[in-house]
N, C-alpha and C positions, 0 to 999 in steps of 0.2 A: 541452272534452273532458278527462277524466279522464286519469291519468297511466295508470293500469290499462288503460283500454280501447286508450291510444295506444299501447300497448305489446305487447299483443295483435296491432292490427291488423298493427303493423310484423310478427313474427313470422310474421302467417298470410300476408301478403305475399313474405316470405324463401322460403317452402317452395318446394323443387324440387318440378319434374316427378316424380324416382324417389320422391320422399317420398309424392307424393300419392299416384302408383300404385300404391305399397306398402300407402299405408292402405286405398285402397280393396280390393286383396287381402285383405287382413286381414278386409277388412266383409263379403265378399263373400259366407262360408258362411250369416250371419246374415241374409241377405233370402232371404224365401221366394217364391218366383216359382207365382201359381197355377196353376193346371192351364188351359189354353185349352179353350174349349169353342165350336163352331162351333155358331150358331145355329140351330136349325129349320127348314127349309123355310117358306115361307108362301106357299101356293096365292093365286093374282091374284084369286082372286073372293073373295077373304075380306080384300082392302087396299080401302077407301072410306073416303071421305071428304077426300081430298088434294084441296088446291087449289092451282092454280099459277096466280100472277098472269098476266094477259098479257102484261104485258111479258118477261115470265121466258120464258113459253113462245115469242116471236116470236126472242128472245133464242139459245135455246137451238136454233132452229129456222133460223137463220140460222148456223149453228156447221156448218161443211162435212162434220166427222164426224157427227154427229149429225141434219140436216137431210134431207143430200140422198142 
């Protein structure tokens, strides 16, 4: 290992907690967070083609929520 990078890592190791919270303040304006969009609806007669193992399905049918 290089003298550079050991000296780095020491460094990025030293940072406090307030340091880092700070930075990411700092970064914070510059992420843009996209806009959520709630998917479509999708009517049950238009989902085919799913296949669920059986053991999946014995599985998931022995799951007290779910089974019984």
């Amino acid at each position: 290992m290089t003298k550079h990078i050991a000296a780095r890592e020491s460094r990025e190791s030293e940072m406090s907690l307030d340091q880092l919270r700070g930075d990411c303040a700092r970064m914070a304006p510059h992420w843009v967070v996209p806009a959520v969009t709630a998917p479509a609806p999708v009517h049950h007669s238009l989902i085919h083609g799913v296949v669920v193992p059986p053991a999946s399905a014995r599985l998931v049918d022995a799951m007290s929520d779910y089974g019984d």
